[in-house]
Steps between C-alpha positions, in 0.01 A plus 500: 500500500739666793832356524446398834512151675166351549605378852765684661380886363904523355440821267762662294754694673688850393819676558784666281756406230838653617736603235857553612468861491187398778241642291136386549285303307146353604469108455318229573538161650218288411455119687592164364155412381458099428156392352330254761236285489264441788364142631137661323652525174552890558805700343649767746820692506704420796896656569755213478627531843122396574465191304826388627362510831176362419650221340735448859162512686383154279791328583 
């Protein structure tokens, strides 16, 4: 399973650690991932910043 938000496509991003000295280092920012359960009974993977607004649009 991709770490990747079943609605919105939000994927892991990447970049650098910088050290004082400004060395390099790869790393990775991976998405807030909430377990979510669909009106069909369906578990997906959505990003929090998602469900927050999904749960704005029910209001």
């Amino acid at each position: 399973m991709a770490r990747k938000c079943a609605i919105s496509g939000v994927g892991p991003l990447s970049g650098n650690n910088r050290s004082h000295a400004m060395n390099a280092t790869k790393r990775k920012w991976n998405p807030n991932l909430q377990k979510f359960r669909t009106k069909d009974g369906k578990v997906i993977l959505v990003s929090a910043r998602t469900l927050r607004s999904l749960r704005k649009e029910r209001i």
